[in-house]
N, C-alpha and C positions, 0 to 999 in steps of 0.2 A: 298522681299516678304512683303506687306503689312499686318497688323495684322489684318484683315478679315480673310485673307489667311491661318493663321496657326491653326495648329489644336492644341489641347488642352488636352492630355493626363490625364484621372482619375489616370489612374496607370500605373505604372514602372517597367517591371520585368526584373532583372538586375541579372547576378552572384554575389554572395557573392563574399567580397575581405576578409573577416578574417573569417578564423575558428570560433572564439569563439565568435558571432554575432546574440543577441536575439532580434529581431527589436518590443519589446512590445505594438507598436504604429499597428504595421500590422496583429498582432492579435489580436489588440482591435478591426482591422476596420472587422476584420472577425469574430467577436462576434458573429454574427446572424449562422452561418453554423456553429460555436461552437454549439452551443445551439439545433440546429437541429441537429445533429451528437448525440449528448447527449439524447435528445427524441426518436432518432432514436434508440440507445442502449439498451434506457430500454425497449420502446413497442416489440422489436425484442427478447430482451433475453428471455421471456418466450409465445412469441405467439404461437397460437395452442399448448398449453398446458391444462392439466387439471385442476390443482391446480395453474397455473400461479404464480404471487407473494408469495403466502404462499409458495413456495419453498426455499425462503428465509429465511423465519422462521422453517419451517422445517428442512433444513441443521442445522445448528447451534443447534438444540435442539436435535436431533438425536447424533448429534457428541459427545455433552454435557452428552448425558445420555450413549454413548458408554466409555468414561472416564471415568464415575463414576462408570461403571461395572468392564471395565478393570483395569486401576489405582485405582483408588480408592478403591474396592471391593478386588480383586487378589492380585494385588500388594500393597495394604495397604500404597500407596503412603498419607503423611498428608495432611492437606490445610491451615496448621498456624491458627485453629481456626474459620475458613470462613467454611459456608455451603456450600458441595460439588459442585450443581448448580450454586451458585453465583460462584464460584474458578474458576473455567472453563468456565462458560459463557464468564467472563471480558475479559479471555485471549483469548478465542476462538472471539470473536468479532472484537477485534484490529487484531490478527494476521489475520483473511481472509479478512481483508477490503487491507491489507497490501499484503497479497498473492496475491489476487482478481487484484489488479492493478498493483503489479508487472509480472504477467503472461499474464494481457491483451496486458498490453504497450509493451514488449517482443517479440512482434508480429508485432509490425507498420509495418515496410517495406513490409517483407514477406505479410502480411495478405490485404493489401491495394495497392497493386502493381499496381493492373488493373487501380484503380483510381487515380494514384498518375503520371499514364503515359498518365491520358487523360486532365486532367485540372489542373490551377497551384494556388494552396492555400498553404498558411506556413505548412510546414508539422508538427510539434511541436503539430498542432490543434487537431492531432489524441490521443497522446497518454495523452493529456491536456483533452481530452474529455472521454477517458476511466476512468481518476483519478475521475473526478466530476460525472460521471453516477455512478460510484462506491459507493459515496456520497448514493446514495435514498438505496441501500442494508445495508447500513451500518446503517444509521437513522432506518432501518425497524428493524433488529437485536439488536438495542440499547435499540429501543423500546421493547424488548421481556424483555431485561435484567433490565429494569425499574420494569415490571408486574413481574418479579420473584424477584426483590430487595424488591417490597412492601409486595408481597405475607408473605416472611420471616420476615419483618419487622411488618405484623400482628400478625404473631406468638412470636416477642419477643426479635429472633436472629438473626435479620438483625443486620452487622457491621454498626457502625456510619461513615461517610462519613467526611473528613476533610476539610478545604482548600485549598489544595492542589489537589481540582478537579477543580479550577480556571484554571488549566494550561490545562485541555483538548483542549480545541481548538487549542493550541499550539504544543498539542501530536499528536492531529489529521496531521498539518499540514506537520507537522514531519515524520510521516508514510506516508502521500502521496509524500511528498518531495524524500524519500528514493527510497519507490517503483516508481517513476518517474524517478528518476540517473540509478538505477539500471536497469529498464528496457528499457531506450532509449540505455544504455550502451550493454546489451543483442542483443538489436534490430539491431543495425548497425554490432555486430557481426558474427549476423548469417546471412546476409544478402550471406554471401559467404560462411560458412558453417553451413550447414543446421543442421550437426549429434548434432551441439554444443546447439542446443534448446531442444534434449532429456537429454544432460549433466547436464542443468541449471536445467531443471525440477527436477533432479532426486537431486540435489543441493538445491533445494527449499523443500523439502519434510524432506533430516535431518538438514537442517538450522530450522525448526520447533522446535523438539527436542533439539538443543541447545538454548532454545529459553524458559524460565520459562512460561510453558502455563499449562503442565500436573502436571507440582511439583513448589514448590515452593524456592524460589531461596533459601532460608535458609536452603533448603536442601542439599548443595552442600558445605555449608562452612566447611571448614578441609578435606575436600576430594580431591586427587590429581587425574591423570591420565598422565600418559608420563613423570612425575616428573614436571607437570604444578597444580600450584592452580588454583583446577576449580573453583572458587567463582569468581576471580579477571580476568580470563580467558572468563569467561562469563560476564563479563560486556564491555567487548570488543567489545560484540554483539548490531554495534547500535539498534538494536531491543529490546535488555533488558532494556535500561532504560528509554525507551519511555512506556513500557508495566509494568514496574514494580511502576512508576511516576503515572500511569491510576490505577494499582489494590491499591495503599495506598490511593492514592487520594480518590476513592469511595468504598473502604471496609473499611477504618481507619486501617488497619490490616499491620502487619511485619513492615519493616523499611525505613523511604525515599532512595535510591538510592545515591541519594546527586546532588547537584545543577553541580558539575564536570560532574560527568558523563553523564548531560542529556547534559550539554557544550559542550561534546565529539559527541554525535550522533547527535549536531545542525549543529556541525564544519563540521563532516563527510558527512550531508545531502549537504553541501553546495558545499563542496571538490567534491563529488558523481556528484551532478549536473553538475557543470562544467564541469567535465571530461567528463559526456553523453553528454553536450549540445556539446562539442568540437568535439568528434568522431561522434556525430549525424552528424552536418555540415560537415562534412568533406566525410562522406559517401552517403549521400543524394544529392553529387553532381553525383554521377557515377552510383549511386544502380541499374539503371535500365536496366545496362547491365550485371547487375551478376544474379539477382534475376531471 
């Protein structure tokens, strides 16, 4: 066949030969329908609504001022020194940006089936697009906690903020990294059963609570349960030291965590990942005869 004759293939779509196979190059070239996916997310989340985005700021300020009633108030839970708002905002910001994406992604298969059986894009792209539209909710709630960090800080008793808010971007990246393992890991599970997406839920609601958001982690130290030290038991939680790393950082307030333990939850984000991106592949080959 002469080379007039042949034709010329853009693209290739070929079965995977390894499970554990991220082709970064094929989701760059699908950058564009990233991006759209992600516009798509935000304009959609609160259209035909009334207050639209300020429900953003609303969640989070409601939540903030129902802890200060119930904990704070009732249960006379401390805040180490920290203005109740500021104590709770920090925590409540990180953990729903970290909830927020672990519940969306948790959903890939099941929630995109229709699309996923009519045309062929990396699937990855979905639950990569949930983590980044998540991004503009999280900036918008950060922003609340900026306006109430100065508020207090005109009055006096705003905490001073250290260096160790350098390493945000890194905590950020950390919580998306988690809630992405976790949730592609979710997602291929339930792909076959479905009861196990009510389990997780109900799993993500007291994984909160072990989680220093309403109290403060210094509240647990000398205290057992089951004959475990809950201080050292709670730092297990890769969530506590990514969240405890964020409130020293910008309240200056309690105690670093320590360079170990944020090592711990960078290890496990990576461990985490792997394992999702592995069962993702491996499930993404068949899904579409279970779902």
């Amino acid at each position: 066949m002469s080379q007039n004759n042949q034709e010329n293939w853009t693209t290739v779509i070929k079965p995977r030969n390894k499970l554990f196979e991220v082709n970064l190059k094929e989701i760059w070239d699908y950058r564009d329908l990233l991006m759209l996916f992600v516009k798509r997310d935000i304009i959609t989340s609160y259209k035909q609504t009334i207050l639209g985005p300020l429900w953003w700021i609303i969640q989070p300020a409601m939540t903030v001022i129902m802890y200060m009633v119930v904990f704070g108030g009732i249960a006379g839970i401390p805040t180490d020194g920290i203005p109740q708002p500021l104590f709770y905002l920090s925590g409540v910001c990180m953990w729903q940006y970290f909830s927020t994406c672990l519940g969306s992604t948790s959903g890939t298969f099941t929630g995109n089936a229709g699309l996923f059986g009519k045309v062929y894009f990396p699937r990855l792209i979905m639950p990569l697009e949930k983590v980044i539209s998540s991004l503009v909710r999280f900036g918008i709630q950060l922003f609340l906690f900026v306006i109430v960090y100065v508020y207090f800080a005109t009055q006096g008793v705003a905490p001073t903020p250290n260096w160790y808010l350098l390493l945000f971007p890194l905590l950020v990246v950390m919580l998306a990294g988690l809630a992405l393992g976790f949730g592609i890991l979710i997602s291929s599970m339930t792909t076959k059963y479905r009861d196990l997406s009510i389990l997780f839920s109900f799993i993500l609601h007291l994984w909160m609570y072990a989680t220093p958001i309403v109290y403060p982690l210094s509240q647990v130290k000398g205290k057992t349960a089951a004959g475990f030290d809950l201080y050292t038991l709670m730092h297990y939680n890769p969530v506590t030291p990514v969240l405890e790393a964020f409130k020293y950082g910008a309240l200056g307030a309690g105690e670093f965590i320590g360079w170990g333990w944020l090592a711990y939850s960078f290890g496990f984000m990576l461990v985490l990942l792997a394992l999702g991106i592995l069962i993702f592949n491996k499930v993404q080959r068949s899904f579409m005869d279970t779902v």
